[in-house]
C-alpha positions in Angstrom: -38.8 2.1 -96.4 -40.3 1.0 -93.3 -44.0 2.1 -92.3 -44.6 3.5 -88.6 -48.3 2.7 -89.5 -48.1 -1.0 -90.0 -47.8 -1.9 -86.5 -50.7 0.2 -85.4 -52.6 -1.3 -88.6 -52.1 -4.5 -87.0 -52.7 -3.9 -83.7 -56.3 -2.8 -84.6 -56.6 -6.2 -86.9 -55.8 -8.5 -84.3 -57.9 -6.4 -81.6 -61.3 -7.0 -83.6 -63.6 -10.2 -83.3 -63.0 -12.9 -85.9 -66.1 -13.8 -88.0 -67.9 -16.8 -85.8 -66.7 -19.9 -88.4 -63.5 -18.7 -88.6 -61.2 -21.7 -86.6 -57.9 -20.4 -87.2 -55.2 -21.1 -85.0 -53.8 -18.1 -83.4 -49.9 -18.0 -85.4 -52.1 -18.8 -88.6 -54.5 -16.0 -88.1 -51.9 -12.9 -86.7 -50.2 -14.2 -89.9 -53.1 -14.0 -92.4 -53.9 -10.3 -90.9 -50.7 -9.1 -90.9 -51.0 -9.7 -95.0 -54.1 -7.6 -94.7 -51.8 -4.9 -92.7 -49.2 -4.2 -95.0 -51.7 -4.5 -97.6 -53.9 -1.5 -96.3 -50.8 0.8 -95.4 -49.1 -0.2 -98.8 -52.4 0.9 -100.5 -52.7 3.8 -98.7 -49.1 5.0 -99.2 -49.9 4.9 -103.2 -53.3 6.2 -102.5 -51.2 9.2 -100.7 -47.9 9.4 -103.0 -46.2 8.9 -99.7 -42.9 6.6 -98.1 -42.0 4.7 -101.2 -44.0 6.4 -104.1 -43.2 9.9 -102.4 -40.5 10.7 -104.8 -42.6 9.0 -108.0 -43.8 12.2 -110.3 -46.3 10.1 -112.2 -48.1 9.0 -108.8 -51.3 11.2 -108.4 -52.6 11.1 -104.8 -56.3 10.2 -104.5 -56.3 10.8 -100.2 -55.0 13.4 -98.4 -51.3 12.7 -97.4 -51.8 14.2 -94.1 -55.2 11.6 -93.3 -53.3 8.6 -94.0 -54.0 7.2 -91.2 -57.6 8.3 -91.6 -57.7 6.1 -94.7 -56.3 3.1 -93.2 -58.7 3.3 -90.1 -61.9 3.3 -92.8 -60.1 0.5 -94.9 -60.0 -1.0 -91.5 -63.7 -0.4 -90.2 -65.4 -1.3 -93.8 -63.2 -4.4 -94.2 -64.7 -5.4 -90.9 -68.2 -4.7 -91.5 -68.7 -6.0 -94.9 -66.7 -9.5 -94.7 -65.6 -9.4 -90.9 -61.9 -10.1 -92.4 -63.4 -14.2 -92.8 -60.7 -16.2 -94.0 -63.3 -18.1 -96.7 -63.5 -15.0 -98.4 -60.3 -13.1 -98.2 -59.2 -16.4 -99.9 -62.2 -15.8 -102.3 -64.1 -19.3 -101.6 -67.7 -17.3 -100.7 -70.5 -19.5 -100.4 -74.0 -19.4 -102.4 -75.6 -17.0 -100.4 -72.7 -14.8 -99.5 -70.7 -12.1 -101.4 -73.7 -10.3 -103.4 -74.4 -13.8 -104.8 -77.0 -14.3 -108.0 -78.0 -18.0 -109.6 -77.6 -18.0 -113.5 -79.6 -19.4 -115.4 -77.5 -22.5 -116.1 -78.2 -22.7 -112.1 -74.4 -22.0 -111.5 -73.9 -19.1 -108.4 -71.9 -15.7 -110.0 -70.6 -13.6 -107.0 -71.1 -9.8 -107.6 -68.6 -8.8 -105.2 -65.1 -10.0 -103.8 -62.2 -9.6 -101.5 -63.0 -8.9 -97.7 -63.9 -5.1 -98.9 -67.0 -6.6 -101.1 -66.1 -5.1 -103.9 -68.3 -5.1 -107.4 -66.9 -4.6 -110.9 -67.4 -0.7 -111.1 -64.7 1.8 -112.8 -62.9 1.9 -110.1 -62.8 -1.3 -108.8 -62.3 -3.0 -112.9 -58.7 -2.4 -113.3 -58.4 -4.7 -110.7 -60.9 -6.9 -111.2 -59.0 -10.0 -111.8 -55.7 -9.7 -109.9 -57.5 -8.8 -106.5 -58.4 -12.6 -105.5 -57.1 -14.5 -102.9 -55.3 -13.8 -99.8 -51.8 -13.4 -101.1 -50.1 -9.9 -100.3 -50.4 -9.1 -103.9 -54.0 -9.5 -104.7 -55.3 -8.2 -100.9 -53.0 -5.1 -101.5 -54.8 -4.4 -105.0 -57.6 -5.2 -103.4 -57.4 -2.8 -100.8 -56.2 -0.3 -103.2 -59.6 -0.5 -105.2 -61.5 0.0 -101.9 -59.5 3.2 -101.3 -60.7 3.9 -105.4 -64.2 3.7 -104.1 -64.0 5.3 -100.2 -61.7 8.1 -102.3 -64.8 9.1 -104.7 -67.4 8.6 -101.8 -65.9 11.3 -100.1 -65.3 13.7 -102.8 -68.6 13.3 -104.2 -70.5 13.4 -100.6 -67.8 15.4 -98.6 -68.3 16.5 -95.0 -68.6 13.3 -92.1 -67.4 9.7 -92.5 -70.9 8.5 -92.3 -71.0 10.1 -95.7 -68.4 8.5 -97.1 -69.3 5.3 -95.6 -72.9 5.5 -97.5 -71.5 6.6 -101.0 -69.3 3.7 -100.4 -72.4 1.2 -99.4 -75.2 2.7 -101.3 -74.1 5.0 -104.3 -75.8 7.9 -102.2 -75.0 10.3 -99.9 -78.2 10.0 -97.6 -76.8 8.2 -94.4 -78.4 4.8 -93.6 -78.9 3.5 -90.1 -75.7 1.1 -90.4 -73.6 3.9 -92.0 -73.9 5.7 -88.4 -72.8 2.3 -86.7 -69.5 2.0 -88.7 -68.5 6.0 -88.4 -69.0 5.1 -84.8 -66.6 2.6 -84.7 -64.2 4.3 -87.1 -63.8 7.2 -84.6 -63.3 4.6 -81.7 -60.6 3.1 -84.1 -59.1 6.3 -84.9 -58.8 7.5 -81.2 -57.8 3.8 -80.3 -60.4 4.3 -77.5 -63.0 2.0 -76.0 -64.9 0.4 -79.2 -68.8 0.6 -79.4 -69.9 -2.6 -78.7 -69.7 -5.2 -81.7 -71.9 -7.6 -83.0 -71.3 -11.2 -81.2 -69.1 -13.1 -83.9 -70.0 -16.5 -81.9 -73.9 -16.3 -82.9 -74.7 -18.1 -85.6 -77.6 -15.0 -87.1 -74.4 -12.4 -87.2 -75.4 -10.6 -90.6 -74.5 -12.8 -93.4 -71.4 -12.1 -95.9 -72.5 -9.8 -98.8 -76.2 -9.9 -97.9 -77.5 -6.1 -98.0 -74.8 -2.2 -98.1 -72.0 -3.5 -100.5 -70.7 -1.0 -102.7 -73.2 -0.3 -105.5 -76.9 -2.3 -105.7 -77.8 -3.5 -109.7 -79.2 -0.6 -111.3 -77.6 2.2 -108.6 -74.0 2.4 -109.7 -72.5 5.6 -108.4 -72.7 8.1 -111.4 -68.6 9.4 -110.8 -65.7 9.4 -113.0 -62.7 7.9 -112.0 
């Protein structure tokens, strides 16, 4: 079944900055974020039970049907703000200081969180811990899939505006943080496809790192919600 949301899923993809070391050629990068389109609207069709899993009884819907496209604007928006969509990690190469990254003590570098939705092994994220890595259509759609696990029991457990959602997703709490605000901002400018709030500058080299500070849960804060 073909998805009226994929093209607008795209078209707010390719509108956004890409992250500043990103070099893609143009045909390779439309093609890598058209993977991440169908990957968001496939996952939020199953979030939904809608189009394709519509008719399935066992599918239990974890979204709203009607805010579909709600969810796929947010899948959007945090995808954005947590990894900028960077090809090194939607292919799952994230460097030593990126993607929630801790030294062992061997000295080797373990990577708390993956895919461009910087993800950490919670309950809701787990079932897919190991087939959402890499930038095939198959791993990004599980991938995106876990993220709408996690935006899903943000906003039933802190209801009300995105910005709530958009913290439980960051912090494991409901009290809105400064960048919280920033993201809801440009989730509503998404949603209305209006002018965007102004971005930060992918071309300078001190954009906020990959990974480094709000990524789902913080050591020690998991969010305290059953799946």
């Amino acid at each position: 079944m073909s998805d009226p949301l994929l093209p607008f899923a795209f078209s707010l993809l390719v509108s956004l900055p890409s992250y500043y070391s990103d070099h893609e050629a143009p045909p390779e990068r439309a093609q890598r974020l058209y993977v991440i389109a169908e990957a968001v609207t496939s996952a939020s069709a199953y979030a939904t039970c809608t189009l394709d899993w519509s008719q399935a009884e066992w599918c239990t819907p974890i979204w709203p049907a009607s805010e579909r496209k709600e969810l796929i604007v947010m899948e959007i928006t945090q995808g954005f703000w947590e990894s900028r969509f960077a090809k090194h990690v939607h292919e799952d190469h994230c460097g030593p200081d990126e993607c929630d990254a801790i030294k062992l003590r061997d000295g080797s570098i373990y990577h708390r969180a993956r895919t461009p939705w910087q993800l950490q092994r919670t309950a809701y994220v787990a079932p897919y811990w190991n087939s959402m890595r890499g930038s095939s259509l198959v791993a990004t759609t599980n991938a995106a899939y876990a993220a709408a696990r996690v935006l899903s029991a943000a906003r039933r457990r802190c209801g009300g505006k995105p910005e709530l959602w958009i913290s439980g997703y960051g912090w494991g709490s409901c009290r809105v943080w400064g960048g919280a605000r920033k993201r809801a901002a440009m989730y509503e400018a998404l949603l209305r496809r209006g002018r965007l709030p102004p971005l930060p500058d992918p071309a300078r080299s001190e954009a906020p790192a990959i990974g480094v500070g709000p990524s789902l849960e913080r050591p020690g804060t998991a969010v305290a919600l059953t799946p």
